[in-house]
C-alpha positions as CSV (number, residue, x, y, z in Angstrom):
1,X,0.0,0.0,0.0
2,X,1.5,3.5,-1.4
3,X,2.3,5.3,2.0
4,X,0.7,9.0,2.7
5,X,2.2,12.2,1.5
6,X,3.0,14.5,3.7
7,X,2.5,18.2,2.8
8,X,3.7,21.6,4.0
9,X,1.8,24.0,2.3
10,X,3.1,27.8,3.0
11,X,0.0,30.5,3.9
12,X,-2.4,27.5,3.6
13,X,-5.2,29.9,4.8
14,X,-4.5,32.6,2.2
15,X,-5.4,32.6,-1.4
16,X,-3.3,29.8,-3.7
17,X,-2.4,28.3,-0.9
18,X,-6.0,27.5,0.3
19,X,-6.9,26.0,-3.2
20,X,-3.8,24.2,-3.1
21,X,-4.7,22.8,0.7
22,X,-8.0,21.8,-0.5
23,X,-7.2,19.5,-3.2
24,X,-4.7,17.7,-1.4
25,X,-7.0,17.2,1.7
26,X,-9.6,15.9,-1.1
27,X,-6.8,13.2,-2.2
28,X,-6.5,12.4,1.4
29,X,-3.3,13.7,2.2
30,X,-2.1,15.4,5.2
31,X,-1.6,18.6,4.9
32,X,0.4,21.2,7.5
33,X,1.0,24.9,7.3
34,X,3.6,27.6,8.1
35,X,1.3,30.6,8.6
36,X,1.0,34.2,9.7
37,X,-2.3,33.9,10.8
38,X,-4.1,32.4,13.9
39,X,-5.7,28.9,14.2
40,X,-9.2,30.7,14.4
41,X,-8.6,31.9,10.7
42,X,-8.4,28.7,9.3
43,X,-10.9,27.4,6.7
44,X,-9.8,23.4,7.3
45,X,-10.5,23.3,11.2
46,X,-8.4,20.9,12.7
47,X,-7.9,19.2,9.2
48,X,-4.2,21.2,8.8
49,X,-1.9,21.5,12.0
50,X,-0.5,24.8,11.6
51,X,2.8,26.7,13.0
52,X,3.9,29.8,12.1
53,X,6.9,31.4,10.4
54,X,10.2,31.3,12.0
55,X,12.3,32.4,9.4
56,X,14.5,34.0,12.0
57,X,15.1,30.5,13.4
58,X,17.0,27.8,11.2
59,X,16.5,25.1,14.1
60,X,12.7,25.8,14.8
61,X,12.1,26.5,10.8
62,X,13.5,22.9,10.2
63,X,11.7,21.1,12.8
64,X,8.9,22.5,11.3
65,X,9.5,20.6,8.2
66,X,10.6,17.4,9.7
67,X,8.7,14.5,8.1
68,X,7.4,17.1,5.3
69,X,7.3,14.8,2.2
70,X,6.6,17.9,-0.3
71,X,6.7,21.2,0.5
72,X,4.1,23.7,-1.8
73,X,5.6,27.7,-1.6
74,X,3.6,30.0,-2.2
75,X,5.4,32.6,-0.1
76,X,5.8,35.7,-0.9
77,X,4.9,40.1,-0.7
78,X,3.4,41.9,-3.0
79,X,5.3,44.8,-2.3
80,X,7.3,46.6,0.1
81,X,5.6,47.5,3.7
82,X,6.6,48.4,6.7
83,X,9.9,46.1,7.4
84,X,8.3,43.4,5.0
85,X,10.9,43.9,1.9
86,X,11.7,42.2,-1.3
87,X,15.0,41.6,0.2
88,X,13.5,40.1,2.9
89,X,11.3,38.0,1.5
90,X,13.9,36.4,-0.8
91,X,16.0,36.4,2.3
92,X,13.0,34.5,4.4
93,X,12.5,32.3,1.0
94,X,16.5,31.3,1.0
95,X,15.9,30.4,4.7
96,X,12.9,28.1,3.7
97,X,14.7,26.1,1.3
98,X,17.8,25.4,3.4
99,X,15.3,24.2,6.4
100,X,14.0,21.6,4.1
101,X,17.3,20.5,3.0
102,X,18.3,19.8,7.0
103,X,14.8,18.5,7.5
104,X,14.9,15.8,4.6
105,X,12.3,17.2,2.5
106,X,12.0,15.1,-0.7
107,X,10.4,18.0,-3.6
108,X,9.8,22.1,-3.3
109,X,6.7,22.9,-5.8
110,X,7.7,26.8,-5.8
111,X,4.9,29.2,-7.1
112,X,6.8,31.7,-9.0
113,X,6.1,34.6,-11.9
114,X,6.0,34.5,-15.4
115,X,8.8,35.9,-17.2
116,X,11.5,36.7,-13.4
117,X,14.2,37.5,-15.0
118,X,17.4,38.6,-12.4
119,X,18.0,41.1,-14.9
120,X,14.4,43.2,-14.1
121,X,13.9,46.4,-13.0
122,X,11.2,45.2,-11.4
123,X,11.8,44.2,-7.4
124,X,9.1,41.7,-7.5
125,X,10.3,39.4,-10.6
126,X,13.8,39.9,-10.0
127,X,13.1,38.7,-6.5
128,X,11.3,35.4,-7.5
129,X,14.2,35.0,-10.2
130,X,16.8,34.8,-7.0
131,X,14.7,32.1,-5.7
132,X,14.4,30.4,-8.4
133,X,18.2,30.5,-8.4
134,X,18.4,29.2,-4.6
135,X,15.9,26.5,-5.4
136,X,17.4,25.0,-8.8
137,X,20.9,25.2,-6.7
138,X,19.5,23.4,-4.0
139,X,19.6,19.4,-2.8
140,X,15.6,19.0,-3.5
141,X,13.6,18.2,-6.2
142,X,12.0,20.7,-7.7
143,X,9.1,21.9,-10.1
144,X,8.9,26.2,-10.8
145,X,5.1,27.0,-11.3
146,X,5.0,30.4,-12.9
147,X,1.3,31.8,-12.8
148,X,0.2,35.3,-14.4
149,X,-2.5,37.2,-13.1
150,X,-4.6,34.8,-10.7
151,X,-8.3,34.6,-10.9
152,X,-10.7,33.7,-8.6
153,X,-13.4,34.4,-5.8
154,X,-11.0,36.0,-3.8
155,X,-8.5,37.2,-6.7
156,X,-7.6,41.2,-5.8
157,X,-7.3,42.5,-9.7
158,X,-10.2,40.9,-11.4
159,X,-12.5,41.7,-8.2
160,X,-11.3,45.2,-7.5
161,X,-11.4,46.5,-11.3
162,X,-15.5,45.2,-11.1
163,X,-15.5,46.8,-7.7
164,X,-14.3,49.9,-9.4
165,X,-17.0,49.9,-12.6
166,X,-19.8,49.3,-10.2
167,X,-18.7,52.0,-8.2
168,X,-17.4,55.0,-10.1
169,X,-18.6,57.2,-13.2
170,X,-15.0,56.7,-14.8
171,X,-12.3,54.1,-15.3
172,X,-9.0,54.7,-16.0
173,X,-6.6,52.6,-18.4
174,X,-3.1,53.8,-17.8
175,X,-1.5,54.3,-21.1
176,X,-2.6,52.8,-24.4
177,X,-4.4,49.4,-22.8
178,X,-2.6,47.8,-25.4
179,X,-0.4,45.4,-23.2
180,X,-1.7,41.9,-22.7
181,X,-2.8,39.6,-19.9
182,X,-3.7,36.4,-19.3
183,X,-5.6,35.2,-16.5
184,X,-5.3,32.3,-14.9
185,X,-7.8,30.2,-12.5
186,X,-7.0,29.5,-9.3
187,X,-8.0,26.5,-9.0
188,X,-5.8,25.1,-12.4
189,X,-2.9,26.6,-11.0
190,X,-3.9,24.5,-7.6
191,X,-4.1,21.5,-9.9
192,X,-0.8,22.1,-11.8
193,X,0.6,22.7,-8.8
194,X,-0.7,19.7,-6.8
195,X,0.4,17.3,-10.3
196,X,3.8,18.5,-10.1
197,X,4.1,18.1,-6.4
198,X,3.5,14.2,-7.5
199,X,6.3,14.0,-10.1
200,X,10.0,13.1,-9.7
201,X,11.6,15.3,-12.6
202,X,12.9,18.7,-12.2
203,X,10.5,21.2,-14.1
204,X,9.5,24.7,-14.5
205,X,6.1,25.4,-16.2
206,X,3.8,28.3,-16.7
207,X,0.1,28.5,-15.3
208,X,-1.5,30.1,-17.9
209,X,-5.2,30.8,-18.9
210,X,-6.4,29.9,-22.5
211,X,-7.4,33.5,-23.2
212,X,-4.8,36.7,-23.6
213,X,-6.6,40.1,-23.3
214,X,-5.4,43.5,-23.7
215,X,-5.4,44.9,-20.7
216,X,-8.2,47.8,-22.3
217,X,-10.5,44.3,-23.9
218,X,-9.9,42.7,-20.2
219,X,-11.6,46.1,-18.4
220,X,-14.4,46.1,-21.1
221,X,-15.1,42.4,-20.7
222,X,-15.5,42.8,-17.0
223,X,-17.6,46.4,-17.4
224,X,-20.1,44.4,-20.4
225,X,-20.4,41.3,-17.4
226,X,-21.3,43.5,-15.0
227,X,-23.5,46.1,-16.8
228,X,-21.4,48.8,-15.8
229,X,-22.1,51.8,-17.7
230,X,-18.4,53.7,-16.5
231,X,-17.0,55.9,-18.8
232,X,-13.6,54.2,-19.9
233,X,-10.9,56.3,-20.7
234,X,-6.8,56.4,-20.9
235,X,-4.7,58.5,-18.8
236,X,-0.9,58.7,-18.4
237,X,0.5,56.3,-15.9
238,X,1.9,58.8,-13.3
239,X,-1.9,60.1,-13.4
240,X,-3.1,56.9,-13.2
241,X,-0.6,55.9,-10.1
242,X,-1.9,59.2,-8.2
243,X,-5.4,58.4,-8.6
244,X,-4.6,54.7,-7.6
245,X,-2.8,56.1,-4.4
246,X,-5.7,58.8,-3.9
247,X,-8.7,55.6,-4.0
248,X,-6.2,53.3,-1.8
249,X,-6.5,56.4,1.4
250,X,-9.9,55.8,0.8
251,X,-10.4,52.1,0.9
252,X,-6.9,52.1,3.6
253,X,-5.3,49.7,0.9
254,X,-2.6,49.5,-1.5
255,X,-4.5,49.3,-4.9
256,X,-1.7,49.6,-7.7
257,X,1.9,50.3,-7.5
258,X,4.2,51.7,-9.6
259,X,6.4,48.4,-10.3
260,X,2.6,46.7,-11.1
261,X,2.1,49.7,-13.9
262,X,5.4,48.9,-15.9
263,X,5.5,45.1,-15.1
264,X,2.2,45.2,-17.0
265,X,2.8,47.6,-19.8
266,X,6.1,45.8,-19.8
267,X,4.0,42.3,-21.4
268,X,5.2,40.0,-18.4
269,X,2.2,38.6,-17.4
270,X,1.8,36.4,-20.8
271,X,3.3,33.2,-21.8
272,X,4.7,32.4,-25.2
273,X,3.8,28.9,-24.3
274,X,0.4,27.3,-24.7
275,X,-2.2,27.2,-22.4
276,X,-2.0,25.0,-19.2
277,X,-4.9,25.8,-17.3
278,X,-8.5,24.9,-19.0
279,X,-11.1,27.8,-17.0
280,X,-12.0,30.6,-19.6
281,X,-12.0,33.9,-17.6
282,X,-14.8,35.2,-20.2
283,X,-17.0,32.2,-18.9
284,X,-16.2,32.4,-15.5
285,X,-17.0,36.2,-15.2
286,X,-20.5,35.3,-17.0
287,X,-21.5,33.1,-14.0
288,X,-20.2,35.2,-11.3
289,X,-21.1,38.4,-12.7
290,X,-23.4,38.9,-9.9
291,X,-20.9,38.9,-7.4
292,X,-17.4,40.0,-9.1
293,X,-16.8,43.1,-7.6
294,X,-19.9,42.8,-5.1
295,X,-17.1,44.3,-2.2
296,X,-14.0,45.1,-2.6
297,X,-10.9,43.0,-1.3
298,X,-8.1,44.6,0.6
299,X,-4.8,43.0,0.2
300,X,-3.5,44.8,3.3
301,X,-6.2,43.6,5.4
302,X,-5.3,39.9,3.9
303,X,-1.7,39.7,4.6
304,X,-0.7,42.7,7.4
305,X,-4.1,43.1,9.4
């Protein structure tokens, strides 16, 4: 009889992570998280023994890991806040790894970024480039998922563009709208992720979505789904930045930076591969088009609050 896995899956209560945690508890494997969060937050009840980070502890972050058979990463900041830095993080990711080299942990299944480069202006992709490095360098197996702009029920971007049609008489595209995007479901990426986590062989995919949208066809998609009559119109990024800081006072969020502005007029959240994940984002906006946007989603009330 095939023996158990044992999974660690990294902010198991937060957004990937939950989808991951959910199908492997549906495959009847156990599942354990490192966490920020309290017991009382989590979805799975006693289902996934947590403890929490302890990245500025070697010897507790490996016992942590002991008896881990894979360990799923999705680890990570969005951007720079408070003492929370890009630095940091890849600092806290490097950490990570080498606890599950001392703890004996078999494969890492890293969630990554399309198109890191360690070359990028960008703090965010050349940060996940540097742990791609670490992790490629290290003793464990390995398998790079690269996802683009995740969808979902709880997916910031998607949700808070619908939140901001519904709510406002005018929408503002920064530049020409003419960069692409393709969305990706969550819940492929969770079964990529989970697949890979399964495997032997060394790999680095993308999670990609079968449908690439400029970014000005992905706002009129949403605003048509949602019968939003906003007025949409292009304005130059720095304007677009200021306005984005001005609505984030209000909402007491971070709802665009400047590194997400140029990483997206910049084309890095496509693939030049083909399609791995099979949801349609035009189909799934059509049955949630009632809800989409409903309320908006903070990201610092997710991760810092």
């Amino acid at each position: 009889m095939e023996a158990v896995q044992s999974n660690l899956v990294t902010g198991a209560f937060s957004y990937t992570g939950k989808y991951i945690t959910r199908r492997l508890l549906s495959m009847g494997e156990t599942v354990k998280t490192l966490t920020g969060r309290s017991d009382a937050e989590s979805p799975f009840g006693s289902q996934v023994n947590t403890s929490p980070f302890s990245f500025d502890n070697l010897s507790l972050l490996t016992e942590s890991l002991r008896g881990i058979t894979t360990l799923y990463n999705t680890y990570w900041v969005r951007y720079s806040y408070g003492g929370v830095t890009f630095d940091r993080a890849v600092e806290n990711s490097i950490r990570l790894i080498k606890a599950a080299e001392n703890a004996g942990v078999r494969r890492i299944v890293h969630i990554s970024i399309t198109n890191p480069s360690e070359e990028s202006p960008f703090p965010y992709f050349r940060g996940k480039a540097l742990v791609e490095k670490a992790i490629i360098h290290s003793k464990l197996s390995y398998a790079i998922v690269r996802p683009t702009v995740i969808f979902g029920a709880e997916g910031v971007l998607i949700n808070n563009i619908a939140w901001l049609l519904r709510r406002f008489p005018i929408f503002a595209v920064f530049g020409s709208g003419e960069y692409r995007i393709q969305p990706v479901f969550v819940e492929d990426v969770a079964e990529i992720a989970v697949s890979m986590g399964h495997k032997e062989d060394n790999v680095i995919t993308d999670a990609v979505g079968p449908e690439t949208y400029t970014f000005d066809e992905l706002v009129h998609l949403i605003a048509q789904n949602i019968g939003s009559r906003a007025k949409i119109i292009h304005i130059k990024p720095r304007l677009a930045l200021f306005l984005g800081r001005l609505i984030g006072f209000i909402v007491k969020d971070v709802v665009i930076t400047k590194d997400e502005i140029e990483g997206l007029m910049s084309n890095l959240l496509v693939s030049d591969g083909p399609p791995t994940g099979q949801t349609r984002l035009s189909e799934w906006l059509e049955q949630n088009a009632n809800t989409v946007g409903a309320t908006y989603i903070s990201d610092l009330k997710r991760h810092y609050r």
